[in-house]
C-alpha positions in Angstrom: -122.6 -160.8 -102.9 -123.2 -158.2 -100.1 -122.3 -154.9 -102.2 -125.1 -153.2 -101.7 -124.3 -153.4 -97.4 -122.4 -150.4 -96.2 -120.4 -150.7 -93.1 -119.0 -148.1 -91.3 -115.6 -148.3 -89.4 -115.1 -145.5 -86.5 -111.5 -146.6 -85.6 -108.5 -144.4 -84.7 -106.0 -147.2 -85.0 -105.0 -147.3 -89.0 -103.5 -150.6 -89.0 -107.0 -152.1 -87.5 -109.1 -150.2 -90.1 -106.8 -151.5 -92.5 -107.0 -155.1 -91.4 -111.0 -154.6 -91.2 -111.3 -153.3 -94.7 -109.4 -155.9 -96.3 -111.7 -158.9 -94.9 -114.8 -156.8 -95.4 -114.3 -156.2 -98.9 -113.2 -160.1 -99.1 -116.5 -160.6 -98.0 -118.2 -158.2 -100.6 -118.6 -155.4 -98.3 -118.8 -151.6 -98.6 -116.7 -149.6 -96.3 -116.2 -146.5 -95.1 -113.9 -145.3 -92.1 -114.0 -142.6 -89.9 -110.9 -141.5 -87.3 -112.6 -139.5 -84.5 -116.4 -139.8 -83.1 -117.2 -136.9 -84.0 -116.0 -137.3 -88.3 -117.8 -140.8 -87.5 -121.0 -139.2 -86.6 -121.2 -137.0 -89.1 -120.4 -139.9 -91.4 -123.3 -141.8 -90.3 -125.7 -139.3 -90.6 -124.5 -138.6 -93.9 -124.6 -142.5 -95.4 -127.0 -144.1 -93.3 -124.7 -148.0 -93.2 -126.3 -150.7 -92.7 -124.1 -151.4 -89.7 -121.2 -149.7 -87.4 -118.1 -151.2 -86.0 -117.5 -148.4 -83.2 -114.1 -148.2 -80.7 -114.4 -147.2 -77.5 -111.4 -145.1 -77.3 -111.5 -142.6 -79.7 -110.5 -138.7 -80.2 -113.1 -135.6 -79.5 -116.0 -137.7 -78.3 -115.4 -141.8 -77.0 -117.5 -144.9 -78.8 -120.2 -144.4 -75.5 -121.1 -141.0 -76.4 -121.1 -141.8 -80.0 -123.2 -144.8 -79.6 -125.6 -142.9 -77.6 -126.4 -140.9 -80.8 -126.5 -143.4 -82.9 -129.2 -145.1 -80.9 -131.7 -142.5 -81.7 -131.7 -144.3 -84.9 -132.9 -147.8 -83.7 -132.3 -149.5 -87.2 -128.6 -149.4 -87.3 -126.8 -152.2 -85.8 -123.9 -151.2 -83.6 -120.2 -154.0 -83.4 -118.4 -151.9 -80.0 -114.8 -152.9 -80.3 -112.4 -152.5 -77.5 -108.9 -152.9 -75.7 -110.6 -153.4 -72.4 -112.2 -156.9 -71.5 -113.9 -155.4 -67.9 -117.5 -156.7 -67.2 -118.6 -153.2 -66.8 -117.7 -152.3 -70.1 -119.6 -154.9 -71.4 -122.8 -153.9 -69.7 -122.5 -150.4 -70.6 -122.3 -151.6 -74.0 -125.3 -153.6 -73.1 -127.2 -150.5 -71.2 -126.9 -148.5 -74.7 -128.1 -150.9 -76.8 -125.4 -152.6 -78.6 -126.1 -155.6 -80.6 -122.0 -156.8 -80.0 -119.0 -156.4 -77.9 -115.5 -157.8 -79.5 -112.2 -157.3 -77.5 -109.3 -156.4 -79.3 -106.9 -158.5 -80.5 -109.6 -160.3 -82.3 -109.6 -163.0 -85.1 -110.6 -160.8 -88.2 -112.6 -164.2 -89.4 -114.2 -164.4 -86.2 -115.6 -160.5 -86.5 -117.0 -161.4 -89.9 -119.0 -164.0 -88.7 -120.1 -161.7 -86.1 -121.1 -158.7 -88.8 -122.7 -161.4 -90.6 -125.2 -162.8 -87.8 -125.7 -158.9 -86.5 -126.6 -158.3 -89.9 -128.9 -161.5 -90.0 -130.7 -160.4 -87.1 -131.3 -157.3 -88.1 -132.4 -157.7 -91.6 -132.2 -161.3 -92.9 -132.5 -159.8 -96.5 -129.4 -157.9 -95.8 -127.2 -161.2 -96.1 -127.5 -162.9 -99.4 -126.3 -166.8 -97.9 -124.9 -169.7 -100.3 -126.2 -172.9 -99.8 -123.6 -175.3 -98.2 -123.9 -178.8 -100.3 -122.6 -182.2 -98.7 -123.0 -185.6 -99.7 -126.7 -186.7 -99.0 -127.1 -182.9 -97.2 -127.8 -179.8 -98.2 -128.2 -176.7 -96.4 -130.0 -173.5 -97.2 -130.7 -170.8 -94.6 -131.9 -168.4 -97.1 -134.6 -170.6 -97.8 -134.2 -172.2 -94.3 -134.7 -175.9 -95.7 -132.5 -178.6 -94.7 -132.4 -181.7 -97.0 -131.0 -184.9 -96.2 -130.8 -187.7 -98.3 -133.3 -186.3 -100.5 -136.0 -186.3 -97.5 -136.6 -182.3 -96.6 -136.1 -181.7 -92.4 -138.0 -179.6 -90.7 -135.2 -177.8 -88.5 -136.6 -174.9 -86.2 -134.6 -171.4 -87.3 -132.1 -171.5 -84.3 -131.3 -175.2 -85.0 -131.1 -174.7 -88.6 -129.0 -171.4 -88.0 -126.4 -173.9 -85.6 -125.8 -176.5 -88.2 -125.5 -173.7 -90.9 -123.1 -172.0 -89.0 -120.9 -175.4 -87.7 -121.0 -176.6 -91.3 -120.0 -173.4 -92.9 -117.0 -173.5 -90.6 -115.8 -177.2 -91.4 -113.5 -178.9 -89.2 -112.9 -176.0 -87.0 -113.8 -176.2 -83.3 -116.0 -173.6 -81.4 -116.3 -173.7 -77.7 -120.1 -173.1 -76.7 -119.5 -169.7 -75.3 -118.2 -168.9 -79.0 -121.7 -170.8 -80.5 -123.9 -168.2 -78.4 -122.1 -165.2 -78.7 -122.2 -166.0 -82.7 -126.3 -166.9 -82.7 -127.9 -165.5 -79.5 -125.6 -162.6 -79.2 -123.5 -161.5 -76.0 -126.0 -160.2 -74.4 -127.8 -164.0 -73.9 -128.6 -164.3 -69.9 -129.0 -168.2 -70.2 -127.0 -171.1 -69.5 -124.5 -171.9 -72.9 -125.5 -175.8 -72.0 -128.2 -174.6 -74.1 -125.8 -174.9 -77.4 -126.1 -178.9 -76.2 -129.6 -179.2 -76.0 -129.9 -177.8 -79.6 -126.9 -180.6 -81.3 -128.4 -183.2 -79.1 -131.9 -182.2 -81.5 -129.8 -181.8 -84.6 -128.4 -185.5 -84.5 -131.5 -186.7 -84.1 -133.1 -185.5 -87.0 -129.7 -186.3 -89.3 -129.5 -189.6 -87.5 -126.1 -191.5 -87.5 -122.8 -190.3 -88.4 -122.4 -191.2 -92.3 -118.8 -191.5 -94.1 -118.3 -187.6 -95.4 -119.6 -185.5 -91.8 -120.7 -185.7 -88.5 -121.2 -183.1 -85.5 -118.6 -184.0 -83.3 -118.1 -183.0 -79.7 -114.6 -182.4 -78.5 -114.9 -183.0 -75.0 -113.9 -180.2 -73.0 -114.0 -177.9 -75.8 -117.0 -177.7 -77.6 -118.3 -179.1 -81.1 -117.1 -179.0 -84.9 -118.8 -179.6 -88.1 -116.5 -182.7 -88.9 -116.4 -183.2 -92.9 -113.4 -186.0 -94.2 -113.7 -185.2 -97.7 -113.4 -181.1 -97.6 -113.1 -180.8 -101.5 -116.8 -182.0 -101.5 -117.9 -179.0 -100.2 
């Protein structure tokens, strides 16, 4: 459903372009891969992707210089991946503009969703979204409608974007570091409590937990999207 999105893979590591290929192209994406910044560059001006997943550490020129050129096209989304977990690596990332940081190792599944809310951000029409479908719910971001028990919801985006994102992800748990980092992006200077303040709105407008799903806090962790009968989906 996303065949038409082109994402480019500047990586010197052949076992993680590998790995990244195979769950992009799960998710209907085009790839292309480049080993060195400078093949990478040249790539990118030759293809013009709709997004780049750029290492640090690479041969000829690093992922900072490479990311500094790429910035003088402000359209194209930039995923830094890196070995290194410093702060100061983070904000440099942030001082050139990047729109994500991931540290290596990373869950594959967990850099999808990433791509996919980058992508989101940057052009909503880029990501063609399924409506999720639940006993007396139904969820569609493309159209960004929530209906519950046949009665429409009026959901601000960020709250509808939330549920979306907790529902799509059923039954797993996401602390509420993970929740901003997937929907404000890393570079949100506010307090994550904020993730509480937007499920404490979503219950309300769903009202009680019903038999098939409920938002669910797990205390000292964060919240899932708890739904008993999975196969209704």
């Amino acid at each position: 459903m996303n065949k038409h999105v082109h994402i480019l893979i500047i990586e010197d590591d052949p076992d993680i372009c590998e790995l990244i290929t195979l769950y992009a192209e799960k998710s209907g994406y085009n790839v292309s891969i480049a080993r060195t910044g400078m093949s990478g560059l040249e790539l990118f001006y030759a293809t013009h992707p709709d997004l780049v997943l750029l290492d640090i550490m690479l041969p000829e020129m690093d992922g900072w210089e490479v990311c500094k050129d790429i910035r003088r096209d402000e359209t194209t989304p930039v995923i830094m991946l890196t070995g290194k977990g410093e702060n100061g690596d983070k904000l440099k990332g942030f001082d050139l503009r990047a729109d994500d940081y991931l540290v290596k190792p990373f869950d594959p599944n967990e850099l999808m969703a990433r791509i996919k809310a980058v992508l989101r951000r940057a052009n909503p029409m880029l990501v063609v979204t399924e409506a999720i479908q639940l006993p007396l719910l139904k969820i569609d971001v493309q159209q960004y409608k929530v209906t519950y028990a046949t009665q429409e919801i009026v959901f601000p985006p960020r709250e509808l974007e939330l549920l979306y994102f907790l529902a799509s992800h059923a039954n797993r748990v996401f602390t509420r570091q993970q929740l901003v980092d997937h929907l404000w992006g890393w570079d949100f200077e506010g307090d994550p409590r904020t993730v509480d303040v937007h499920i404490k709105r979503i219950r309300e407008k769903l009202g009680a937990d019903n038999l098939y799903w409920r938002v669910k806090t797990i205390r000292g962790v964060g919240y899932k999207f708890e739904v008993d009968h999975p196969c209704c989906t």
